[in-house]
C-alpha atoms as an extended CHARMM CRD file, in Angstrom:
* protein
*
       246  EXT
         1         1  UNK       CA             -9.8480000000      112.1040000000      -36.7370000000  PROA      1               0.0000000000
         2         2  UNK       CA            -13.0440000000      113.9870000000      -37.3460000000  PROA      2               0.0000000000
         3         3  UNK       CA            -15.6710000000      112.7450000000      -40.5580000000  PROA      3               0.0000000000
         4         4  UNK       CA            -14.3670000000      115.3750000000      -42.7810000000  PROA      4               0.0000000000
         5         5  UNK       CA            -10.5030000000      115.2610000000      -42.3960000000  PROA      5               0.0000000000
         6         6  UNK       CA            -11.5280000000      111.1370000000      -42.6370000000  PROA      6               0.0000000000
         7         7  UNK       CA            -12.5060000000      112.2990000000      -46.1690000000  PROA      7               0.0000000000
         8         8  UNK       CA             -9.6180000000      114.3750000000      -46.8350000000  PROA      8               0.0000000000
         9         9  UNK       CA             -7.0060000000      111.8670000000      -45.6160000000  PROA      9               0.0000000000
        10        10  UNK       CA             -8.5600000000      108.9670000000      -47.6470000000  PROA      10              0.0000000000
        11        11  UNK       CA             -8.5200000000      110.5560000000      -50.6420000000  PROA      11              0.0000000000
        12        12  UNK       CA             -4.9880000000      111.7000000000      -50.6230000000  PROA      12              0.0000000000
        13        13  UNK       CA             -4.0310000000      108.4980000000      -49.1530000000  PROA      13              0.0000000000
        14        14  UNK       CA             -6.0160000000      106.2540000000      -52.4900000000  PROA      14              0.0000000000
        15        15  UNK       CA             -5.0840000000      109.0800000000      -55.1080000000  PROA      15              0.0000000000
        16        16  UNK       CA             -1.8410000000      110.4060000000      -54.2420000000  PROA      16              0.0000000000
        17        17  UNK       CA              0.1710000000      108.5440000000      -51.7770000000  PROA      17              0.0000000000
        18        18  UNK       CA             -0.5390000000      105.1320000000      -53.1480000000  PROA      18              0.0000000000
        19        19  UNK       CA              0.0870000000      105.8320000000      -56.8170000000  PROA      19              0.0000000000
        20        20  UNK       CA              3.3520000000      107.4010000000      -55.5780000000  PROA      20              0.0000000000
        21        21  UNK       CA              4.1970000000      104.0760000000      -53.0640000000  PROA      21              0.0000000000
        22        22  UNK       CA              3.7130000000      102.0920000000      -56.2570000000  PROA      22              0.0000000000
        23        23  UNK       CA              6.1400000000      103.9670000000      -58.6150000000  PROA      23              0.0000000000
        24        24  UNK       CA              8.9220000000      104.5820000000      -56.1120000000  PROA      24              0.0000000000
        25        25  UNK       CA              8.7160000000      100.7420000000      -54.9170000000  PROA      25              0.0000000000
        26        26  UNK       CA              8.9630000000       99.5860000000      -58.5600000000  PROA      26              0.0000000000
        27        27  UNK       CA             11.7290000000      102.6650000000      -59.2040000000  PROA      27              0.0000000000
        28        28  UNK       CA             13.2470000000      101.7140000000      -55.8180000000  PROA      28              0.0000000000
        29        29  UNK       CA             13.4990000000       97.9610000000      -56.2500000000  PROA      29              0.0000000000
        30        30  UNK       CA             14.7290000000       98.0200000000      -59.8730000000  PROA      30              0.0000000000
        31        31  UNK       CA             17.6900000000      100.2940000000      -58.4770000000  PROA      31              0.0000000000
        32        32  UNK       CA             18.0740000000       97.5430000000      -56.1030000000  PROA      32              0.0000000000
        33        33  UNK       CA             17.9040000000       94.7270000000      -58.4900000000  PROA      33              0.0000000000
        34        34  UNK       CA             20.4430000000       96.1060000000      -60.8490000000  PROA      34              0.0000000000
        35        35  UNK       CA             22.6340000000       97.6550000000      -58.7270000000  PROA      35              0.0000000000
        36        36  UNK       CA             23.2910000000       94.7640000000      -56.7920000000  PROA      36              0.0000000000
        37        37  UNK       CA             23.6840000000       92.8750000000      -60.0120000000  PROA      37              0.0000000000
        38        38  UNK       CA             26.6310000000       94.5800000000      -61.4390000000  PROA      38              0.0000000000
        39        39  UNK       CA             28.3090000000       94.4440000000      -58.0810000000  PROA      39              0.0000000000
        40        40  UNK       CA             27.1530000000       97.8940000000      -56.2800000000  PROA      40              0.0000000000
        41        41  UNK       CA             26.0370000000       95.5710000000      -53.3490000000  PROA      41              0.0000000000
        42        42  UNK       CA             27.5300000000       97.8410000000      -50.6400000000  PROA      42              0.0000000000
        43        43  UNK       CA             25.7740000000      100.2420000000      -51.7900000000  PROA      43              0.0000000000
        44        44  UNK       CA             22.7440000000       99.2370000000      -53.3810000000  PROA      44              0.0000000000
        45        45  UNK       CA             21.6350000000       96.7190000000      -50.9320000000  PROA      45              0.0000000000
        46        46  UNK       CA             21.0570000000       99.0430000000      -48.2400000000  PROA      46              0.0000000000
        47        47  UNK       CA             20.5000000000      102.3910000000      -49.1320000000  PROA      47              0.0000000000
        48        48  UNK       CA             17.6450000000      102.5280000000      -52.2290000000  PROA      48              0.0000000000
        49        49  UNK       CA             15.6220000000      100.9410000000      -49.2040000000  PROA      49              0.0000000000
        50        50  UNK       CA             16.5870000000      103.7350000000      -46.7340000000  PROA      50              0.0000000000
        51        51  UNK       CA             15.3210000000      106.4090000000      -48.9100000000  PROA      51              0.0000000000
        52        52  UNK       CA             12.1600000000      104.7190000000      -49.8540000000  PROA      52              0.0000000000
        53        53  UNK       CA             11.2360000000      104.2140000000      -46.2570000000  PROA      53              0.0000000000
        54        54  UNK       CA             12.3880000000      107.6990000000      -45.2540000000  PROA      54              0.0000000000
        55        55  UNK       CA              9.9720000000      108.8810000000      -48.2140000000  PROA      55              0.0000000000
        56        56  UNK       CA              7.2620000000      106.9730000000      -47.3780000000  PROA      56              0.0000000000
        57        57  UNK       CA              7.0790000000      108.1490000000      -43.4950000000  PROA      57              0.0000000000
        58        58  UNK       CA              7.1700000000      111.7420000000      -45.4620000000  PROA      58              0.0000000000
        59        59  UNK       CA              4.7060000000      111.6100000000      -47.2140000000  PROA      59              0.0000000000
        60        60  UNK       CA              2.7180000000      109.6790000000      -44.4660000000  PROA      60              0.0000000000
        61        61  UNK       CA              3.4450000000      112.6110000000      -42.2520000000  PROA      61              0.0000000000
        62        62  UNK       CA              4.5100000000      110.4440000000      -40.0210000000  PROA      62              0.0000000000
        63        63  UNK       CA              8.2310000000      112.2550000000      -38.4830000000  PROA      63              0.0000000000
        64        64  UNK       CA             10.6670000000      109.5890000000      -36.9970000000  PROA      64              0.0000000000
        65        65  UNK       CA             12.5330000000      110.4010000000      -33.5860000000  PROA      65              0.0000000000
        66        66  UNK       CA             15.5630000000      107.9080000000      -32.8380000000  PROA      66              0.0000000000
        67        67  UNK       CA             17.0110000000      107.6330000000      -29.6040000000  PROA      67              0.0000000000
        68        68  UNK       CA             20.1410000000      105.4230000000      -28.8490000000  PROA      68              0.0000000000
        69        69  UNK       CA             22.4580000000      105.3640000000      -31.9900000000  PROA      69              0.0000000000
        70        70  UNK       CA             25.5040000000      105.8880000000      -29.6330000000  PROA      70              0.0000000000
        71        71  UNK       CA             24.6900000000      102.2460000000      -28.8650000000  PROA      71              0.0000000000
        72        72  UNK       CA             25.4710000000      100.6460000000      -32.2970000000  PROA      72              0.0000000000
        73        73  UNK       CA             29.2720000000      100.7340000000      -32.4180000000  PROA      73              0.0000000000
        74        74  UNK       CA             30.7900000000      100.9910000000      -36.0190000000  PROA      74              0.0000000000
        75        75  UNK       CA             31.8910000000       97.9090000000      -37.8900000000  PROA      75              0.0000000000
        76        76  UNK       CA             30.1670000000       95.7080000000      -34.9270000000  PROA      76              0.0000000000
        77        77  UNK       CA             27.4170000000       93.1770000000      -36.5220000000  PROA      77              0.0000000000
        78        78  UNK       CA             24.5650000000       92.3010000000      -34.1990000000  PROA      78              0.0000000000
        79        79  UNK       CA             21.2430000000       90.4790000000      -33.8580000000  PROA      79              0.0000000000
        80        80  UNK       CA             18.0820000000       93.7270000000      -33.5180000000  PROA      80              0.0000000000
        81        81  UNK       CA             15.5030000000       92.2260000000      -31.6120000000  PROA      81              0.0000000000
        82        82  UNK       CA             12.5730000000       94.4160000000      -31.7850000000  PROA      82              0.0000000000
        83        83  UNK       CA              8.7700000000       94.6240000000      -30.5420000000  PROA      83              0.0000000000
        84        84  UNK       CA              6.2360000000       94.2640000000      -34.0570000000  PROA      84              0.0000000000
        85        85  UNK       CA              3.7650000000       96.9070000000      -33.9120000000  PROA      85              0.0000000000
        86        86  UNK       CA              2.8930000000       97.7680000000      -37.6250000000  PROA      86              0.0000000000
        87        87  UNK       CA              3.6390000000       97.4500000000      -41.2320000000  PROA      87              0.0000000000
        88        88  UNK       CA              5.6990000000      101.1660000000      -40.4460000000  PROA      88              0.0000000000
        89        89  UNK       CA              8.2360000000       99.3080000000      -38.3880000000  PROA      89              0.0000000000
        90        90  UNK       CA              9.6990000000       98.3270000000      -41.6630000000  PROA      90              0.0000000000
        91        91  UNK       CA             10.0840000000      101.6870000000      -42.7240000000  PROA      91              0.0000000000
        92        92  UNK       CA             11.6390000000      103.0560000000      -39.3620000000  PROA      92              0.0000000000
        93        93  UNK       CA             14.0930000000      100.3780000000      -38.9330000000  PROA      93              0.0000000000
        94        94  UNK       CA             15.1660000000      100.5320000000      -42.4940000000  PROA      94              0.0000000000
        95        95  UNK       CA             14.7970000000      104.6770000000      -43.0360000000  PROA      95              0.0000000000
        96        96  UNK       CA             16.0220000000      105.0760000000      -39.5470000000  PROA      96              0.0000000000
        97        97  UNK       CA             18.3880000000      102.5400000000      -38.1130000000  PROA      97              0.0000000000
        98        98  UNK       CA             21.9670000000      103.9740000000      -39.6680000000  PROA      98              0.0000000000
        99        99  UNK       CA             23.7310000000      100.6610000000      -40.4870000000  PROA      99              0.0000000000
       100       100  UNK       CA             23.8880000000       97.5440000000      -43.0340000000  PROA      100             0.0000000000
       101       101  UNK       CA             22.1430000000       95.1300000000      -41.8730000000  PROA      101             0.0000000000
       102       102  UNK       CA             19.3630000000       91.9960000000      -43.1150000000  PROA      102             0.0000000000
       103       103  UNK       CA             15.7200000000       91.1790000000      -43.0180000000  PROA      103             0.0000000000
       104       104  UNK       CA             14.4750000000       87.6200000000      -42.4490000000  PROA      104             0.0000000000
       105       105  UNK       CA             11.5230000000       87.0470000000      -44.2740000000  PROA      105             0.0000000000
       106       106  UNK       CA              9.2710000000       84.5810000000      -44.6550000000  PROA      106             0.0000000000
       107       107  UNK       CA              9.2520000000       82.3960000000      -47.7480000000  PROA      107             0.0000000000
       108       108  UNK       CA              5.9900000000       83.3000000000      -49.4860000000  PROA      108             0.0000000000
       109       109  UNK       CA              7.5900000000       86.8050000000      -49.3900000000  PROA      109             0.0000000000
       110       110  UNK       CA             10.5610000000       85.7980000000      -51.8860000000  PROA      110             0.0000000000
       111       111  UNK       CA              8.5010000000       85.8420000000      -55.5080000000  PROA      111             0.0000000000
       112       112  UNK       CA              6.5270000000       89.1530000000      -54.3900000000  PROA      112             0.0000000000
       113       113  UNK       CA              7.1430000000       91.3860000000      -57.7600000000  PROA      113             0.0000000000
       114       114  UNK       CA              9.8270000000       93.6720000000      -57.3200000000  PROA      114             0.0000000000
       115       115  UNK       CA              9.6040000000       93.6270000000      -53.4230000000  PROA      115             0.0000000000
       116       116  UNK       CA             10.2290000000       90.0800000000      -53.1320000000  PROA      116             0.0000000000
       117       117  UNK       CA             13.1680000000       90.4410000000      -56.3880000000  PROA      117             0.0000000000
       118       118  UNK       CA             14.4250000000       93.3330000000      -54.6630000000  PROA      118             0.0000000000
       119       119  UNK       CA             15.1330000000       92.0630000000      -51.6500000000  PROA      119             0.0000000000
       120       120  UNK       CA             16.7690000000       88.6020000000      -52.7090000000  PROA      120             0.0000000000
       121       121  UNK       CA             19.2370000000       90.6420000000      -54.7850000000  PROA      121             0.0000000000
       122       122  UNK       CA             19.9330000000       92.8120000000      -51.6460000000  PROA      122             0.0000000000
       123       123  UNK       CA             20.8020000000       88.9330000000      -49.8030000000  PROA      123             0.0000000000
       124       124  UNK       CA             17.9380000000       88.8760000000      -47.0600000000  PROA      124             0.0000000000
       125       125  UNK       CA             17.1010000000       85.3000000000      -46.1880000000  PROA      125             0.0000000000
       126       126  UNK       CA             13.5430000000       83.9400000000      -46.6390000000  PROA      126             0.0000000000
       127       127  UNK       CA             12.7830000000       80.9950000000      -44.5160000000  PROA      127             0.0000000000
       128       128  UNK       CA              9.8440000000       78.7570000000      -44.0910000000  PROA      128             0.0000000000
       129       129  UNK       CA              8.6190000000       79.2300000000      -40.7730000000  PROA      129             0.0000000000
       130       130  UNK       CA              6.9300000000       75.6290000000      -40.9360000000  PROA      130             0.0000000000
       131       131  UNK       CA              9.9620000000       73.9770000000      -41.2050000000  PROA      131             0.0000000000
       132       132  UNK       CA             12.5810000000       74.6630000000      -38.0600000000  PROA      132             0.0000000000
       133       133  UNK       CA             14.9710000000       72.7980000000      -38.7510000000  PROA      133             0.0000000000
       134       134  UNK       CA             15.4060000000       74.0030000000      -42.5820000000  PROA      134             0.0000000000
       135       135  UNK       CA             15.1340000000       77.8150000000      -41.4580000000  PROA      135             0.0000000000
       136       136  UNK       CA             17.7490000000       77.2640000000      -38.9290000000  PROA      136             0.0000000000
       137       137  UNK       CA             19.7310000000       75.5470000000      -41.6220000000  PROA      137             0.0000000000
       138       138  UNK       CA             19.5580000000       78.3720000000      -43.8320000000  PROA      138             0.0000000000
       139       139  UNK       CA             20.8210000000       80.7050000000      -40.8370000000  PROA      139             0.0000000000
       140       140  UNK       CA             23.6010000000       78.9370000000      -40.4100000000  PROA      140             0.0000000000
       141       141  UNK       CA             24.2720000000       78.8020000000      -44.2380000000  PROA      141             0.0000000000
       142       142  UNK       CA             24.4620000000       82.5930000000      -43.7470000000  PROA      142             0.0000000000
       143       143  UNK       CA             26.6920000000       82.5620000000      -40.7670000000  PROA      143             0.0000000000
       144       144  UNK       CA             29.0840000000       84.5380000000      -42.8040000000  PROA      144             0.0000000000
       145       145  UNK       CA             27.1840000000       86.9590000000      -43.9760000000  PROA      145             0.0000000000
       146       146  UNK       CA             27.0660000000       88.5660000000      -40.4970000000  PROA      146             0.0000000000
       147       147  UNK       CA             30.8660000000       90.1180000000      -40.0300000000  PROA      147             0.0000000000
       148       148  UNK       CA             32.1290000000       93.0720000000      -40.6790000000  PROA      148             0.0000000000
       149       149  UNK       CA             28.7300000000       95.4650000000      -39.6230000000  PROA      149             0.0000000000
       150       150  UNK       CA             26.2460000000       93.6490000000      -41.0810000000  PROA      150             0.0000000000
       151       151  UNK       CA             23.2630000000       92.9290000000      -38.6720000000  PROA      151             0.0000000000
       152       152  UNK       CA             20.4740000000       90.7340000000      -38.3140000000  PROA      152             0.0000000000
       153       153  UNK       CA             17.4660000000       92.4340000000      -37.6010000000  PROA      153             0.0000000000
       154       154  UNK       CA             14.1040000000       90.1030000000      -36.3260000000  PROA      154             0.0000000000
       155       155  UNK       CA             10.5160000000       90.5260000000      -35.0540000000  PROA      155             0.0000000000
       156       156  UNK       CA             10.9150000000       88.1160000000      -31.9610000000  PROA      156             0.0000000000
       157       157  UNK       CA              7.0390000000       88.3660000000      -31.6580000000  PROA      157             0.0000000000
       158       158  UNK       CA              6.5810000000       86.7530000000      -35.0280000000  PROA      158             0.0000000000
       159       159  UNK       CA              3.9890000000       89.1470000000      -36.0400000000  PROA      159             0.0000000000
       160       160  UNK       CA              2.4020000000       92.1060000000      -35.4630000000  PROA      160             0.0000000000
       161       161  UNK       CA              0.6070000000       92.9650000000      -32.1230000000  PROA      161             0.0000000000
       162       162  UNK       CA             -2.8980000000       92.6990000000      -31.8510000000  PROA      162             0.0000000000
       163       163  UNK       CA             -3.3760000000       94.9630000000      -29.1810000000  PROA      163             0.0000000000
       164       164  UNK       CA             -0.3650000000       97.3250000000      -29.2690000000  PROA      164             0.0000000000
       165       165  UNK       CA              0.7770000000       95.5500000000      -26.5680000000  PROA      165             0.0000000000
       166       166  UNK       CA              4.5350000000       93.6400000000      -26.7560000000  PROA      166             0.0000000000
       167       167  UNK       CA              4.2050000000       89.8310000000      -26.6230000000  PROA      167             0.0000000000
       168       168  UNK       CA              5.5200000000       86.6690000000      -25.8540000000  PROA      168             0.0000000000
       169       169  UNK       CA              9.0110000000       86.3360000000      -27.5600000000  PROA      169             0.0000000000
       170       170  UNK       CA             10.0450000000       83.1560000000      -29.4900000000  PROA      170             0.0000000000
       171       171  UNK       CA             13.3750000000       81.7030000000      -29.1710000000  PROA      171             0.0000000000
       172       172  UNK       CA             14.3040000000       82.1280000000      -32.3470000000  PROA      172             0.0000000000
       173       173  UNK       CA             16.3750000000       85.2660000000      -32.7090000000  PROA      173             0.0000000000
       174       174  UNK       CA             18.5490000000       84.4360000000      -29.2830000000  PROA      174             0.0000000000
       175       175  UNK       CA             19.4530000000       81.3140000000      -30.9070000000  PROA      175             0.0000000000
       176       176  UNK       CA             20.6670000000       82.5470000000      -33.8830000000  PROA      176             0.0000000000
       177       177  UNK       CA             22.9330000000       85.3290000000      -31.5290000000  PROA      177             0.0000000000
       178       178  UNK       CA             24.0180000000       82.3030000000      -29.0600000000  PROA      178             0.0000000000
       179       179  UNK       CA             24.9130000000       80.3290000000      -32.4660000000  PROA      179             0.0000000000
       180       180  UNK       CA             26.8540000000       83.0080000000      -34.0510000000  PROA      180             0.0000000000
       181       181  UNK       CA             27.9560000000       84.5310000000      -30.7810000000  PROA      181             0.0000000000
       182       182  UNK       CA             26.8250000000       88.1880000000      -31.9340000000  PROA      182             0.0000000000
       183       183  UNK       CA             25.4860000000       90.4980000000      -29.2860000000  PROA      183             0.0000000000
       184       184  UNK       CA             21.7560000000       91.2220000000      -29.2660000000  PROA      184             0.0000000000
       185       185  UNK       CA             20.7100000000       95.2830000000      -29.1110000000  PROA      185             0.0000000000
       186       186  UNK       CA             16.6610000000       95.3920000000      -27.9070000000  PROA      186             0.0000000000
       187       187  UNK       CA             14.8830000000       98.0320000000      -30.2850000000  PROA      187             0.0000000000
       188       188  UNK       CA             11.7940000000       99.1360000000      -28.9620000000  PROA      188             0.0000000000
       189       189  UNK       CA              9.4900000000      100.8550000000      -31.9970000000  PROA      189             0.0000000000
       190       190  UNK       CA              6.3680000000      103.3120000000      -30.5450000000  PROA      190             0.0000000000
       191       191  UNK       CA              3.4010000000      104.9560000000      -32.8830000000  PROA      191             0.0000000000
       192       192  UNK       CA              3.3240000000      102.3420000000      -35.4000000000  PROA      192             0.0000000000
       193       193  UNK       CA              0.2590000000      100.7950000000      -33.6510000000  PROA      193             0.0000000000
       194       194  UNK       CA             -1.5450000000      104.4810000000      -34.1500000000  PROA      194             0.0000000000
       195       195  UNK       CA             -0.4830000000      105.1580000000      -37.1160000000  PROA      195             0.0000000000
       196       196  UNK       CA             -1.8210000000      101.7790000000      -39.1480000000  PROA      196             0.0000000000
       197       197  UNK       CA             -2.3920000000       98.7920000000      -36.7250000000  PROA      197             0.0000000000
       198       198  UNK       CA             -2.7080000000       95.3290000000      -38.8020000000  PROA      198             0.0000000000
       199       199  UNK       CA             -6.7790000000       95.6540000000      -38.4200000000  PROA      199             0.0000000000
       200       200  UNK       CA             -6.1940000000       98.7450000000      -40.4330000000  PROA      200             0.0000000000
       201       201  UNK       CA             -5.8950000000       99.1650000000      -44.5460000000  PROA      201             0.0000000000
       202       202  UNK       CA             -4.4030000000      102.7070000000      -44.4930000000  PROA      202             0.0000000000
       203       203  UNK       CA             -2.2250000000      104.6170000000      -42.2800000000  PROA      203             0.0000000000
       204       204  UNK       CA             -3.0580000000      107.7600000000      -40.6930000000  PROA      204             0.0000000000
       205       205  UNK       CA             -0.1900000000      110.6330000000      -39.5400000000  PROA      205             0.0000000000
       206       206  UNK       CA              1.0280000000      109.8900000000      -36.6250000000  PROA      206             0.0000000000
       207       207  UNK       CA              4.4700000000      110.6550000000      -34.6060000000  PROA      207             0.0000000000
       208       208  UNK       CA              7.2290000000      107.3230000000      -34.7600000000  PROA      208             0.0000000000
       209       209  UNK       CA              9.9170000000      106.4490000000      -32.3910000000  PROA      209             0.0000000000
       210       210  UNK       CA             12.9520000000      103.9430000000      -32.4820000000  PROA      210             0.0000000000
       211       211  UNK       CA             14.9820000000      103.4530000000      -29.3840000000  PROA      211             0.0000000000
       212       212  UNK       CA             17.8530000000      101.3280000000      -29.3110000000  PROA      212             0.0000000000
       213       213  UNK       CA             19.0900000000       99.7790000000      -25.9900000000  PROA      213             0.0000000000
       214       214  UNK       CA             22.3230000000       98.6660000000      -25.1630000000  PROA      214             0.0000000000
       215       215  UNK       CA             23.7200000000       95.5360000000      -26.6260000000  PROA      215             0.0000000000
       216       216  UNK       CA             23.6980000000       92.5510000000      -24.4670000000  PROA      216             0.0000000000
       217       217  UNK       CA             25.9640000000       89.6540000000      -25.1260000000  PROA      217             0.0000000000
       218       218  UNK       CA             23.6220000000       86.4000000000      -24.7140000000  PROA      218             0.0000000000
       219       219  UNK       CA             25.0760000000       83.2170000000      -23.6500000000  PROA      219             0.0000000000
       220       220  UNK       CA             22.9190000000       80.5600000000      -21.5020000000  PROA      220             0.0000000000
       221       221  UNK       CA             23.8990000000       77.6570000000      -19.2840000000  PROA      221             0.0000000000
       222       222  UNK       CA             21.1240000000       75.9710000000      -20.0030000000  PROA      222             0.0000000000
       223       223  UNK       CA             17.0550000000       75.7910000000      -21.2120000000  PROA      223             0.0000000000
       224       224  UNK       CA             15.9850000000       77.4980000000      -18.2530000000  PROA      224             0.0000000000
       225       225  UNK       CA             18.5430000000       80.5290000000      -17.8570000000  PROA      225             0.0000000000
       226       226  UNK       CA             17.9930000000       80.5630000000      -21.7860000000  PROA      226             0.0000000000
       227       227  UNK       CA             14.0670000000       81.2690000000      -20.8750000000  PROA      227             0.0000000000
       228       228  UNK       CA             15.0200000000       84.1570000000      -18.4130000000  PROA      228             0.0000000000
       229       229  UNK       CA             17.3800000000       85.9320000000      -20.6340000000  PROA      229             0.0000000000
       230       230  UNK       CA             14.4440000000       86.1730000000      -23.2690000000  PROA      230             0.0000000000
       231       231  UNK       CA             12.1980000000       87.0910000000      -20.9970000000  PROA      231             0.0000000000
       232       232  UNK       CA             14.6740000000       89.9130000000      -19.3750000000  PROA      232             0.0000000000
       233       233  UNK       CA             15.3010000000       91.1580000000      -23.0140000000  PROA      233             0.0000000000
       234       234  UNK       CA             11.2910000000       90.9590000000      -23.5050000000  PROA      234             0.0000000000
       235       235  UNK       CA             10.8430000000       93.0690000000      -20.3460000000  PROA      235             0.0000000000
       236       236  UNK       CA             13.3610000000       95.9760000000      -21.6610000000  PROA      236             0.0000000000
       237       237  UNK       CA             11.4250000000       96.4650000000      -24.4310000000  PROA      237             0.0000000000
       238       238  UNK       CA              8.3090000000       96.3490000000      -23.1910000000  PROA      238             0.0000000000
       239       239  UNK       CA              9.0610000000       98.7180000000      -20.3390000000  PROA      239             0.0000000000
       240       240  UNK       CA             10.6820000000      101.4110000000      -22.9080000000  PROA      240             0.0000000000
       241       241  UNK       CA              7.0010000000      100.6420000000      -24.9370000000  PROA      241             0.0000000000
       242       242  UNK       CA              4.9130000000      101.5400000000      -21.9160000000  PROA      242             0.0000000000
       243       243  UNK       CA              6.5850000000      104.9880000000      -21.7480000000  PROA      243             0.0000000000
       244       244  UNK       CA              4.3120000000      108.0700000000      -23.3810000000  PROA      244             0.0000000000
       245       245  UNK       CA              5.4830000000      108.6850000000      -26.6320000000  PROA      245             0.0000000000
       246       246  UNK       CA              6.3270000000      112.6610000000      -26.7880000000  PROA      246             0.0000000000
């Protein structure tokens, strides 16, 4: 991006699209908040957060391509296990996915004004990543919760690439599909990385892609095939990653 379009760009981005981020998060999450408490969860727990993402990659001008919705079959929950590129995988997986589904989240997250509130109404689960053993108590607390179409989604990396590259993935999220015997689908997210990499305080426009791979149903004999499988599942996404982004 050349100086001057640098200037342009920054000061839409610090007088227009933040003051309008702020309002329709606050708008957005109250929506949220009350639907959800007068019983409108089916509703209100998914889709206020669809069109706030969708409107945010607008006005970011920042189009979304998906590729692979044929693999998500209806009423089918699963685990999403998908490479962590940028903040803006939150708003392509949520604007862009097409089903129900939660967000793990880390603890400090919960008692974030209206985000935070928002998203407890809506039922994601905040864990403390310090403590294993209480996080994956809290999973299988929520073992329920995933039936019916409602899907787990999870950054296997644990945060977001450095590099743009996709890295090592924790165990985490294959547990959780082993425990609760839900097939995993591999999501592989490009652009986000361009568009606002986590050295980065602002985004800049930028083309964004979601592909969804077919579901694979986990099961391991034992620590070592465990190991492989992650890796295999690592290696699909990576490989989709690699590919030019058109």
């Amino acid at each position: 991006m050349n100086p001057i379009l640098k200037i342009l760009w920054l000061a839409y981005f610090l007088l227009i699209l933040i003051p309008i981020f702020v309002s329709i998060t606050i708008l957005f999450a109250l929506v949220t908040i009350i639907g959800c408490a007068i019983g409108c969860n089916k509703v209100c727990d998914y889709y206020p957060g669809m069109i706030w993402s969708r409107i945010l990659c607008f006005l970011s001008f920042c189009p979304v391509t998906v590729e692979g919705k044929e693999n998500i079959q209806k009423g089918q929950s699963y685990i999403f296990a998908s490479n962590h590129t940028s903040i803006y995988d939150v708003f392509v997986i949520y604007g862009y996915i097409g089903v129900d589904f939660k967000w793990i989240m880390k603890k400090e997250l919960e008692n974030i004004p209206f985000i935070g509130w928002a998203c407890k109404s809506a039922g994601f689960l905040f864990i403390n990543r310090k403590k294993g053993r209480e996080a994956f108590k809290t999973l299988q607390e929520a073992k329920d919760v995933f039936r019916g179409g409602t899907s787990l989604v999870i950054f296997p990396e644990g945060t977001r690439t450095p590099d743009g590259l996709v890295g090592k993935f924790k165990r985490g999220a294959f547990e959780i599909a082993q425990t609760m015997e839900l097939p995993i689908i591999p999501i592989c997210l490009q652009g986000g990385f361009y568009v606002m990499p986590k050295t980065r305080f602002y985004p800049i426009p930028g083309p964004l892609k979601i592909t969804i791979l077919p579901p694979i149903e986990f099961s391991s004999s034992d620590h070592e095939d465990f190991i492989i499988q992650v890796e295999k599942v690592r290696e699909q996404v990576a490989t989709v990653a690699n590919e030019p982004l058109r």
